[in-house]
N, CA, C, O and CB atoms as a CASP TS submission, in Angstrom:
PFRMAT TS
TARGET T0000
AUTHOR 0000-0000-0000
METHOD Language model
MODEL 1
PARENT N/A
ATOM      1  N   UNK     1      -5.214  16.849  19.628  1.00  0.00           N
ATOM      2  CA  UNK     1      -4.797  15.512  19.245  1.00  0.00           C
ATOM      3  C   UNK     1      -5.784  14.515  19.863  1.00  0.00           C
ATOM      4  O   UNK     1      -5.978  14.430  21.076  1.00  0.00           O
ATOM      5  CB  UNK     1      -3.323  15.221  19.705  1.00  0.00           C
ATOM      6  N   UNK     2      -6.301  13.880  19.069  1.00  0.00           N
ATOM      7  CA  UNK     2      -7.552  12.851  19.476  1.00  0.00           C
ATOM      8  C   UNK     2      -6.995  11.127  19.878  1.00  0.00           C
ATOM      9  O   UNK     2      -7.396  10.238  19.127  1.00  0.00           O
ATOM     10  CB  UNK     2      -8.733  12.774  17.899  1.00  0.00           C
ATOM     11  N   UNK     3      -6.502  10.923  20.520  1.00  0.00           N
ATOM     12  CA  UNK     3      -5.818   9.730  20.639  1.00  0.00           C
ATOM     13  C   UNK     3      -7.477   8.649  20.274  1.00  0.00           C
ATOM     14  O   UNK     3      -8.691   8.785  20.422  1.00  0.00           O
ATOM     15  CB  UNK     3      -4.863   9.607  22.488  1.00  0.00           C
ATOM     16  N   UNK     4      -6.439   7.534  19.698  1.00  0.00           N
ATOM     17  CA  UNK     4      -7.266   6.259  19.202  1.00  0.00           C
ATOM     18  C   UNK     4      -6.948   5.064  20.192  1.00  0.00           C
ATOM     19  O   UNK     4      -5.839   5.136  20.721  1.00  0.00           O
ATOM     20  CB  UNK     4      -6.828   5.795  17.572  1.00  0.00           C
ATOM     21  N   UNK     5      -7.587   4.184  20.465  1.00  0.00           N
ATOM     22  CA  UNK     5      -7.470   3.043  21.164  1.00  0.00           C
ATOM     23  C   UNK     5      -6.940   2.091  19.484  1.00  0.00           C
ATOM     24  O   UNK     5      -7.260   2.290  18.312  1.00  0.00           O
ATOM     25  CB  UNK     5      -9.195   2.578  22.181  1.00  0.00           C
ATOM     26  N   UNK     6      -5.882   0.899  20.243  1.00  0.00           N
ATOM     27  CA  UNK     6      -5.993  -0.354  19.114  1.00  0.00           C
ATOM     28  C   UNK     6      -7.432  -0.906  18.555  1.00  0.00           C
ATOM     29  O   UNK     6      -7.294  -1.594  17.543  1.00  0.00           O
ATOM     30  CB  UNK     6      -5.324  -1.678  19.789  1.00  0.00           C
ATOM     31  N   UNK     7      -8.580  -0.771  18.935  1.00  0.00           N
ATOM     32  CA  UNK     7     -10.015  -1.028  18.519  1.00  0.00           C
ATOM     33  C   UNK     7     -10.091  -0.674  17.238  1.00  0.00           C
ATOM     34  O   UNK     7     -10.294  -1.366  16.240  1.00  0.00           O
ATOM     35  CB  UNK     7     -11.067  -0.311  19.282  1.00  0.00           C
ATOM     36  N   UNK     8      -9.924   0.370  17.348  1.00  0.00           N
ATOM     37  CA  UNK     8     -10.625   2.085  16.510  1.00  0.00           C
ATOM     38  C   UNK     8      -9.659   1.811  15.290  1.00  0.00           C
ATOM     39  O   UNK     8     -10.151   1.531  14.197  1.00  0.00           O
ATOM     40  CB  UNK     8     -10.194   4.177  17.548  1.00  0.00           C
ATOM     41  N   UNK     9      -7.761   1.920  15.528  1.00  0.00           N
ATOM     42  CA  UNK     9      -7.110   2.167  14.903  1.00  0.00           C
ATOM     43  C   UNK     9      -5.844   1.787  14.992  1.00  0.00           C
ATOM     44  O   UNK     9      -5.465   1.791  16.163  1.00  0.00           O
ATOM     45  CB  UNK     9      -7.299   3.007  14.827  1.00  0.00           C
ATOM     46  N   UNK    10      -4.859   1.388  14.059  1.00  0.00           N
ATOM     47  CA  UNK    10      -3.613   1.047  14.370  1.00  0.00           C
ATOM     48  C   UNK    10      -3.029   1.954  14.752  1.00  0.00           C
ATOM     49  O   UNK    10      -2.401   1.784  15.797  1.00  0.00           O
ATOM     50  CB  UNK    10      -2.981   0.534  13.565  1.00  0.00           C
ATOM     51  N   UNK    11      -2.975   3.202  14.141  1.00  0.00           N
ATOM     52  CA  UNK    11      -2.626   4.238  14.564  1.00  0.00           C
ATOM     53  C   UNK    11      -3.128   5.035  15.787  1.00  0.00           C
ATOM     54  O   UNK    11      -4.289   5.397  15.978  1.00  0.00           O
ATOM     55  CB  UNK    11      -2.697   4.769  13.677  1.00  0.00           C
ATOM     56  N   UNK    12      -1.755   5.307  16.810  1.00  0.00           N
ATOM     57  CA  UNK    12      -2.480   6.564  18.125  1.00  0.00           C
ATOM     58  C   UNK    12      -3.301   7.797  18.134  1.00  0.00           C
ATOM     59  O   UNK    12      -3.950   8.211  19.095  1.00  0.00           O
ATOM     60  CB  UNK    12      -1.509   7.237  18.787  1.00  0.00           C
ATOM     61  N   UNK    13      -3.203   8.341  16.960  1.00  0.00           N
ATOM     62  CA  UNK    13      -3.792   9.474  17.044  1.00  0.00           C
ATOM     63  C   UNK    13      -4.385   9.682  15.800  1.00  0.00           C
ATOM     64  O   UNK    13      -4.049   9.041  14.805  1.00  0.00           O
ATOM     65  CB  UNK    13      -2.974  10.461  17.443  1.00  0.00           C
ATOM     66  N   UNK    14      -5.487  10.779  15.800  1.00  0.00           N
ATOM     67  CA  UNK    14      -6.152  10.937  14.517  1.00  0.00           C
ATOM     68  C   UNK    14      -5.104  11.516  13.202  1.00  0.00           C
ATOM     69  O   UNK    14      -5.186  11.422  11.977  1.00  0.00           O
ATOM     70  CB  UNK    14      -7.410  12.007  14.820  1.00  0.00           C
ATOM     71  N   UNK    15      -4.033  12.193  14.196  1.00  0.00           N
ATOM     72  CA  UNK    15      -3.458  13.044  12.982  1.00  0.00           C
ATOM     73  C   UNK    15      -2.444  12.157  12.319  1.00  0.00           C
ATOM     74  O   UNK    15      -1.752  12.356  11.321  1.00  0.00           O
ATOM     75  CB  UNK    15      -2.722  14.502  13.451  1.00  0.00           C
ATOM     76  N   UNK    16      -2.544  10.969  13.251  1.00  0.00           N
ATOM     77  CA  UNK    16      -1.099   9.790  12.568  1.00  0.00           C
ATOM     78  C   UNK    16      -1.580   9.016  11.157  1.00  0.00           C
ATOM     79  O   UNK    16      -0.953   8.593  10.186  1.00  0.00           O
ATOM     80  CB  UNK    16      -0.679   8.159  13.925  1.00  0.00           C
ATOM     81  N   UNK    17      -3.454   9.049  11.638  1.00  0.00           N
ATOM     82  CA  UNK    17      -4.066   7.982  10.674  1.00  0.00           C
ATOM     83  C   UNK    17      -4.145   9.101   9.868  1.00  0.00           C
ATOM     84  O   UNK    17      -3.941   8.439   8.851  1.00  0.00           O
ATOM     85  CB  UNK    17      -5.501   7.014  11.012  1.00  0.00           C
ATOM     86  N   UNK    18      -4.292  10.480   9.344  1.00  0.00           N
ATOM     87  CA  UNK    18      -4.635  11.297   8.139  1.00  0.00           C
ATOM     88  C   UNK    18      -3.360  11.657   7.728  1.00  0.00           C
ATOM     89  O   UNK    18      -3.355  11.875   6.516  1.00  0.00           O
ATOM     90  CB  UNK    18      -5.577  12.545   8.356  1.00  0.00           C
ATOM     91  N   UNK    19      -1.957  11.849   8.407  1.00  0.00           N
ATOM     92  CA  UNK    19      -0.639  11.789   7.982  1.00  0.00           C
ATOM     93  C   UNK    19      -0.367  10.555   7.158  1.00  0.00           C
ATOM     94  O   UNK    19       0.438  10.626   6.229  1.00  0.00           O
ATOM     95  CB  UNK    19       0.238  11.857   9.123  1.00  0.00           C
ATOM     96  N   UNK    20      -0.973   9.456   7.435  1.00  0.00           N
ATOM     97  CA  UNK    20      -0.648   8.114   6.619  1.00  0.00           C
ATOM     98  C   UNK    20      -1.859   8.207   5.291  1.00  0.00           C
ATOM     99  O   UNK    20      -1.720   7.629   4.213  1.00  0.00           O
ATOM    100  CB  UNK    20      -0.890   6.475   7.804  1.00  0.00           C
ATOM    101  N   UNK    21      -2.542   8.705   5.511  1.00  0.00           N
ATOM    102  CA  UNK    21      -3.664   8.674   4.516  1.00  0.00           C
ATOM    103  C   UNK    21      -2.933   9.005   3.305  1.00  0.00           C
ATOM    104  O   UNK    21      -2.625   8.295   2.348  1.00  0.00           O
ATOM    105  CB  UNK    21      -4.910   9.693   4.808  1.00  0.00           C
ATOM    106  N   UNK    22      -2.711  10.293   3.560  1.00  0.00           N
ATOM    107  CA  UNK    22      -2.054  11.895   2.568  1.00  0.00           C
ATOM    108  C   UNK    22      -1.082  10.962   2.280  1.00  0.00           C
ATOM    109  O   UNK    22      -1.045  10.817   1.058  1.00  0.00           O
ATOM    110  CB  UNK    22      -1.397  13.762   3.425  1.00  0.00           C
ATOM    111  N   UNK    23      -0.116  10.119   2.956  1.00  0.00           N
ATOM    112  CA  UNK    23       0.889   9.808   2.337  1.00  0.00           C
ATOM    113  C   UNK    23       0.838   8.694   1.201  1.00  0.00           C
ATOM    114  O   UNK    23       1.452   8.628   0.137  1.00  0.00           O
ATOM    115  CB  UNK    23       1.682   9.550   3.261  1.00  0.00           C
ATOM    116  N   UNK    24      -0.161   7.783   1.819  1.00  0.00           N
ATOM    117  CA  UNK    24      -0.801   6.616   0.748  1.00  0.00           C
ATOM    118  C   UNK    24      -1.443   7.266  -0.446  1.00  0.00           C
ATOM    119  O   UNK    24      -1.468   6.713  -1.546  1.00  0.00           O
ATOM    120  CB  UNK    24      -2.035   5.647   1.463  1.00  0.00           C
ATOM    121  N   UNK    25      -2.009   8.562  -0.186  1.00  0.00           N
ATOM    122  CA  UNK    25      -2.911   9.148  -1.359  1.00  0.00           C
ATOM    123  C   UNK    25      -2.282  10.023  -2.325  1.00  0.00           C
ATOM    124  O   UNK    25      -2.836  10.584  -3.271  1.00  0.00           O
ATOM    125  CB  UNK    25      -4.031   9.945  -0.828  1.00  0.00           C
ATOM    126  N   UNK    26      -0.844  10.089  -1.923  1.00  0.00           N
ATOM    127  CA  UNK    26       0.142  10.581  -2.657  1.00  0.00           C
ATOM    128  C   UNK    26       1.069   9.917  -3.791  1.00  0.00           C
ATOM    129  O   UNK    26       1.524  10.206  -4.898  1.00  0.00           O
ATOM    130  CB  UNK    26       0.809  10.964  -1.814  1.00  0.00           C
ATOM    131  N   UNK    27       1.086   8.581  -2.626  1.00  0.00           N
ATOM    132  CA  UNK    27       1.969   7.484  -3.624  1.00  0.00           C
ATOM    133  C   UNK    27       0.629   7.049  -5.114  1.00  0.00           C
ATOM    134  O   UNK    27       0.903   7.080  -6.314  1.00  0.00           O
ATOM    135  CB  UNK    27       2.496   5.550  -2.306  1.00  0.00           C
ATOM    136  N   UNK    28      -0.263   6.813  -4.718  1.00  0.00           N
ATOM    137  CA  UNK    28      -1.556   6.289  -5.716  1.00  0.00           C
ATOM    138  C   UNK    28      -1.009   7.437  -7.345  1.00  0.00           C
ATOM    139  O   UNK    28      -0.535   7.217  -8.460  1.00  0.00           O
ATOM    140  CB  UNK    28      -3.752   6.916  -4.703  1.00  0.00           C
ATOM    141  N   UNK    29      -1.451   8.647  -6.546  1.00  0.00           N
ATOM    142  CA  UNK    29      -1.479   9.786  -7.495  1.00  0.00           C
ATOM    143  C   UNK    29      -0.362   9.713  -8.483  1.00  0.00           C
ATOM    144  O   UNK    29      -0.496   9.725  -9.707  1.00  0.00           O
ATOM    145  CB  UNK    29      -1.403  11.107  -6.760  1.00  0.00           C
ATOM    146  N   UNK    30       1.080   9.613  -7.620  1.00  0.00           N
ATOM    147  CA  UNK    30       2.486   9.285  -8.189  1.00  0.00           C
ATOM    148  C   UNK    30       2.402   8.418  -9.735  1.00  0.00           C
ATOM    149  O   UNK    30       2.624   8.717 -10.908  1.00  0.00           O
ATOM    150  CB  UNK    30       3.323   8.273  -6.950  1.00  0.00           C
ATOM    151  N   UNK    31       1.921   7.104  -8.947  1.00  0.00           N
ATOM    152  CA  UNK    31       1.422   6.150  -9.473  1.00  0.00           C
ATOM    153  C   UNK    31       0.586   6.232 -10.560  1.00  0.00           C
ATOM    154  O   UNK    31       0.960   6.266 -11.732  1.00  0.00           O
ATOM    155  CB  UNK    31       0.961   5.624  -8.696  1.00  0.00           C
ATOM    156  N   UNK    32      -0.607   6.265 -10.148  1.00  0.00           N
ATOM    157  CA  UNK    32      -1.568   6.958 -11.993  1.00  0.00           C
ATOM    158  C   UNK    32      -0.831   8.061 -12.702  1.00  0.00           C
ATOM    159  O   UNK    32      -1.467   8.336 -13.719  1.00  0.00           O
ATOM    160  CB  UNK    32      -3.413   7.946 -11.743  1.00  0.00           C
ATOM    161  N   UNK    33       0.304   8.848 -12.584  1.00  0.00           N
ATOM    162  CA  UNK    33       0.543   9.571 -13.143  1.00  0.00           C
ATOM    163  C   UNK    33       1.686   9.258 -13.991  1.00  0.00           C
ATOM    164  O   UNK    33       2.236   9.739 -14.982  1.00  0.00           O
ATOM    165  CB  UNK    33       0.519  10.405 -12.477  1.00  0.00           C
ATOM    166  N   UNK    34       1.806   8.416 -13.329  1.00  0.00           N
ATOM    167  CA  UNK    34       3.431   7.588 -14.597  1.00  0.00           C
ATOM    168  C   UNK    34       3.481   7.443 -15.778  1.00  0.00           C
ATOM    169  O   UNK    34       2.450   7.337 -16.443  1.00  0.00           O
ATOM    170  CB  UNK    34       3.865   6.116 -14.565  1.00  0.00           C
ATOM    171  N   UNK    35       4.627   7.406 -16.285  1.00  0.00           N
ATOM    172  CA  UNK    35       4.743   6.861 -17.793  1.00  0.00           C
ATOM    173  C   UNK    35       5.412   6.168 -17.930  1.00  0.00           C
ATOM    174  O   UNK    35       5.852   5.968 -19.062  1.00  0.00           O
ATOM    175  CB  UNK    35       5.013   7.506 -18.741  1.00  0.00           C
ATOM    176  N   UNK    36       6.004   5.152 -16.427  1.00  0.00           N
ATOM    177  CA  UNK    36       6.623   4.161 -16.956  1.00  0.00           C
ATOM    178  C   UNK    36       5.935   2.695 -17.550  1.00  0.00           C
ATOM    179  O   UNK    36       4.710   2.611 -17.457  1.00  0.00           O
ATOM    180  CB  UNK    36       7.455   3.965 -16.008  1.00  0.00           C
ATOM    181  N   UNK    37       6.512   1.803 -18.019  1.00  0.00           N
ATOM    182  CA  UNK    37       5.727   0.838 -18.661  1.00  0.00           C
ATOM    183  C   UNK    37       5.538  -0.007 -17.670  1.00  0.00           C
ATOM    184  O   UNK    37       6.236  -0.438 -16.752  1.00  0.00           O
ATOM    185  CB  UNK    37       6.256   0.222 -19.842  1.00  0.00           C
ATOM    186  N   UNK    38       4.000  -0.222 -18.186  1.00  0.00           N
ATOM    187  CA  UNK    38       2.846  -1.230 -16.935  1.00  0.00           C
ATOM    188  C   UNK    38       3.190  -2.609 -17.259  1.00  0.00           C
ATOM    189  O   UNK    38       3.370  -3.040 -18.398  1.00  0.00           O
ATOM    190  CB  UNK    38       0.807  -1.091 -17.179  1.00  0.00           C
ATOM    191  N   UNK    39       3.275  -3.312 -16.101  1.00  0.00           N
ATOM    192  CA  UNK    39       3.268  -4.467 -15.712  1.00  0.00           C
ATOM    193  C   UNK    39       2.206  -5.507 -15.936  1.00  0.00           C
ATOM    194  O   UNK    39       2.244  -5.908 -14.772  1.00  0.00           O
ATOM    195  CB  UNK    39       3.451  -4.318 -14.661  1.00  0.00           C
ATOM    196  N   UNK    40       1.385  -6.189 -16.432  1.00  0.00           N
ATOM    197  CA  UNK    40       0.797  -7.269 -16.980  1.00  0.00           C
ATOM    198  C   UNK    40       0.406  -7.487 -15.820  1.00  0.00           C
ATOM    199  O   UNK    40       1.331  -7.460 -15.009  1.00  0.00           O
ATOM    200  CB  UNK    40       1.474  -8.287 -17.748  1.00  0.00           C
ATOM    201  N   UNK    41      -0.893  -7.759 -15.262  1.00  0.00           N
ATOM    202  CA  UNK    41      -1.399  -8.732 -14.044  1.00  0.00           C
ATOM    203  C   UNK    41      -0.997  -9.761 -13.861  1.00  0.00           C
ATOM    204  O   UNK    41      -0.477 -10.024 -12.777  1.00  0.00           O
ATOM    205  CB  UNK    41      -2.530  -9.067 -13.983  1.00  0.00           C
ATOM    206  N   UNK    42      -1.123 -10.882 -15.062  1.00  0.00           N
ATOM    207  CA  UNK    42      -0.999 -12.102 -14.991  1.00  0.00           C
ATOM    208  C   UNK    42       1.007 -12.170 -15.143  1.00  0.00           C
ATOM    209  O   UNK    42       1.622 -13.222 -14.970  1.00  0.00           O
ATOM    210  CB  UNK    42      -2.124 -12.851 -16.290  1.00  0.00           C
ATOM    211  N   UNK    43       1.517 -11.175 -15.398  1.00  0.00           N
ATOM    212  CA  UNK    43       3.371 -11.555 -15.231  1.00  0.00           C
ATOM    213  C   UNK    43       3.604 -11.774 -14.130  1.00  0.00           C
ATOM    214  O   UNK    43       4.400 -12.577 -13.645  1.00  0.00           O
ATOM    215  CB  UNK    43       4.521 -10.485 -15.547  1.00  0.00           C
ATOM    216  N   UNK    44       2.428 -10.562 -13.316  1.00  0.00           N
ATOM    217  CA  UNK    44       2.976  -9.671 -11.692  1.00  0.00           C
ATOM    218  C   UNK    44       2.773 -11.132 -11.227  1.00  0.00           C
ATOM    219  O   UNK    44       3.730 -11.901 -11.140  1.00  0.00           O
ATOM    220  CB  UNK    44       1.773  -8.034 -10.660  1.00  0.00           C
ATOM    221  N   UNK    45       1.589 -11.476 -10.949  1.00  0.00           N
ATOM    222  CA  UNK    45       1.441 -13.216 -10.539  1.00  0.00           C
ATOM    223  C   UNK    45       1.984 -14.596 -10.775  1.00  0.00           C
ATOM    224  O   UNK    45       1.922 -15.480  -9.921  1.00  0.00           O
ATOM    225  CB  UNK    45       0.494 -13.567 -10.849  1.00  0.00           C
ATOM    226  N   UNK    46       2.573 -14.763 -12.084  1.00  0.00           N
ATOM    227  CA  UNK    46       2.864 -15.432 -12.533  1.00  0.00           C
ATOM    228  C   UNK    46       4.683 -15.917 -11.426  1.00  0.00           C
ATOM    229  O   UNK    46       5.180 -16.966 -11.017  1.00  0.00           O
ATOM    230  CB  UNK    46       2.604 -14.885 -14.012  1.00  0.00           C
ATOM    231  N   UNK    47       4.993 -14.729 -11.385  1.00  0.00           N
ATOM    232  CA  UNK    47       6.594 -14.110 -10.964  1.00  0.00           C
ATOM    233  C   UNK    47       5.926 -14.388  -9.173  1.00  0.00           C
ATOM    234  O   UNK    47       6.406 -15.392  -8.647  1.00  0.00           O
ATOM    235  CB  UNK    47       7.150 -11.773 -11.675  1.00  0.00           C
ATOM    236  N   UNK    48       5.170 -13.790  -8.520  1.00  0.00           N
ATOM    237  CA  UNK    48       4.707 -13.793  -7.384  1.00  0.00           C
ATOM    238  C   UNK    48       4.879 -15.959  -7.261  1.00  0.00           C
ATOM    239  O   UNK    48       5.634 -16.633  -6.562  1.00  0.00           O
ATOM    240  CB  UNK    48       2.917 -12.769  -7.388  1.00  0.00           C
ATOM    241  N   UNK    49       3.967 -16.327  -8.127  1.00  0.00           N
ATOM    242  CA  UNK    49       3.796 -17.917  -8.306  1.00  0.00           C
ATOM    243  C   UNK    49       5.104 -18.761  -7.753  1.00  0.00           C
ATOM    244  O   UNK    49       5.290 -19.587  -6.859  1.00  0.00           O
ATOM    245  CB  UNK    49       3.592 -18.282 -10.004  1.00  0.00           C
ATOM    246  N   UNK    50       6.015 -18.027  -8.891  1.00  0.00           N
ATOM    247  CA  UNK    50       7.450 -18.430  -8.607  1.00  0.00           C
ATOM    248  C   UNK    50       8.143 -18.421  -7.814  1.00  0.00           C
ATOM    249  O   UNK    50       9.072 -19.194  -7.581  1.00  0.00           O
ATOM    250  CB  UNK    50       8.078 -18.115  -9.045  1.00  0.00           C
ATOM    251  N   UNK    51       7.804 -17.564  -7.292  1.00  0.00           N
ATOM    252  CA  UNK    51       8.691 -17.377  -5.779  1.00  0.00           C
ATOM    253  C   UNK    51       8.050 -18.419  -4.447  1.00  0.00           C
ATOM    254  O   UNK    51       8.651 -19.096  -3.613  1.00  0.00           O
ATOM    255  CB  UNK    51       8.479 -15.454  -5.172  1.00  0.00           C
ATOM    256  N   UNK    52       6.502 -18.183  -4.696  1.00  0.00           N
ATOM    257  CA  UNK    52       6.074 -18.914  -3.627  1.00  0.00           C
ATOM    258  C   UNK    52       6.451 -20.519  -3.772  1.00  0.00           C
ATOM    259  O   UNK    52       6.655 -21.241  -2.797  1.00  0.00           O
ATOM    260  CB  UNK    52       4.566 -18.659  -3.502  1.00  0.00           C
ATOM    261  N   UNK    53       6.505 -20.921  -5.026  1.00  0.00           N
ATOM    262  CA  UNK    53       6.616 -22.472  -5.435  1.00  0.00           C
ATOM    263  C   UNK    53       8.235 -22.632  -5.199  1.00  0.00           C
ATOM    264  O   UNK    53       8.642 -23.758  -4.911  1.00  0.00           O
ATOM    265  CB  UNK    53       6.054 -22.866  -7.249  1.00  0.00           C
ATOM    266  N   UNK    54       8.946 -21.815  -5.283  1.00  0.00           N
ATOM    267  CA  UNK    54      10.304 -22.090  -4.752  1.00  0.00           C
ATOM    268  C   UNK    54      10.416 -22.430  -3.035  1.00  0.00           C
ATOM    269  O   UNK    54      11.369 -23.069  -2.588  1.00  0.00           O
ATOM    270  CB  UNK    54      11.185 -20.739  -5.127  1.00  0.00           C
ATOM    271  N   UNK    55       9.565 -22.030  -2.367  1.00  0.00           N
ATOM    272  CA  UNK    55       9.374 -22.462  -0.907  1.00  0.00           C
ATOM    273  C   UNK    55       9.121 -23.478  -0.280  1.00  0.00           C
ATOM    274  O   UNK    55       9.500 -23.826   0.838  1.00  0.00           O
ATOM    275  CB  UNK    55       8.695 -22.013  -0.465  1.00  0.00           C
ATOM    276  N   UNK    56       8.170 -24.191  -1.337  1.00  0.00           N
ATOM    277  CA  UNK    56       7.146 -24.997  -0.452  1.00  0.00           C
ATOM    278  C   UNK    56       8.015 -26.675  -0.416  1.00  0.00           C
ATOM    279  O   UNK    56       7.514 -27.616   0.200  1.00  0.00           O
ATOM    280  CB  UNK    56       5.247 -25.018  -1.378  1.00  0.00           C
TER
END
Protein backbone atom coordinates (compact mmCIF):
# COMPACT_ATOMS: atom_id res chain seq x y z
CA UNK A 1 0.00 0.00 0.00
CA UNK A 2 1.70 3.21 -1.23
CA UNK A 3 0.27 5.96 0.89
CA UNK A 4 -0.20 9.53 -0.92
CA UNK A 5 0.34 12.87 0.75
CA UNK A 6 -2.78 15.67 0.11
CA UNK A 7 -0.09 17.16 -2.63
CA UNK A 8 -0.03 14.09 -4.80
CA UNK A 9 -3.70 13.10 -4.12
CA UNK A 10 -7.03 13.37 -2.50
CA UNK A 11 -6.96 10.07 -1.96
CA UNK A 12 -4.53 8.09 0.91
CA UNK A 13 -3.43 5.45 -0.89
CA UNK A 14 -2.66 4.34 -4.39
CA UNK A 15 -5.18 1.56 -4.23
CA UNK A 16 -8.03 4.17 -3.04
CA UNK A 17 -7.17 6.41 -6.18
CA UNK A 18 -7.39 3.10 -8.77
CA UNK A 19 -10.53 1.73 -6.65
CA UNK A 20 -12.14 5.18 -7.56
CA UNK A 21 -10.81 5.12 -11.04
CA UNK A 22 -12.45 1.47 -11.90
CA UNK A 23 -15.39 2.83 -10.29
CA UNK A 24 -15.69 6.16 -12.38
CA UNK A 25 -14.63 3.99 -15.45
CA UNK A 26 -17.45 1.81 -14.85
CA UNK A 27 -20.16 4.33 -14.43
CA UNK A 28 -18.83 6.09 -18.08
CA UNK A 29 -19.09 2.52 -19.70
CA UNK A 30 -22.74 2.08 -17.98
CA UNK A 31 -23.34 5.25 -19.46
CA UNK A 32 -22.22 4.90 -23.27
CA UNK A 33 -23.94 1.80 -23.16
CA UNK A 34 -27.51 2.96 -22.59
CA UNK A 35 -30.52 3.10 -24.42
CA UNK A 36 -32.16 5.39 -22.51
CA UNK A 37 -33.18 8.66 -24.23
CA UNK A 38 -30.40 11.46 -24.34
CA UNK A 39 -30.78 14.61 -22.92
CA UNK A 40 -30.19 17.77 -25.20
CA UNK A 41 -27.12 19.93 -23.97
CA UNK A 42 -28.75 23.04 -24.33
CA UNK A 43 -32.22 21.52 -22.06
CA UNK A 44 -29.47 20.08 -19.49
CA UNK A 45 -28.42 23.96 -19.22
CA UNK A 46 -31.18 25.63 -19.92
CA UNK A 47 -32.94 23.66 -16.58
CA UNK A 48 -29.35 24.08 -14.74
CA UNK A 49 -30.10 28.21 -15.78
CA UNK A 50 -33.28 27.87 -13.92
CA UNK A 51 -32.41 26.82 -10.95
CA UNK A 52 -29.48 29.07 -10.59
CA UNK A 53 -31.75 32.26 -11.56
CA UNK A 54 -34.19 31.13 -8.92
CA UNK A 55 -31.36 32.03 -6.28
CA UNK A 56 -29.92 35.02 -7.03
Amino acid sequence: MTKLTPIESEFATTEDAEAHDAWVRAKVERALASTKQRIPHDAVMAKAQAVLDKYK
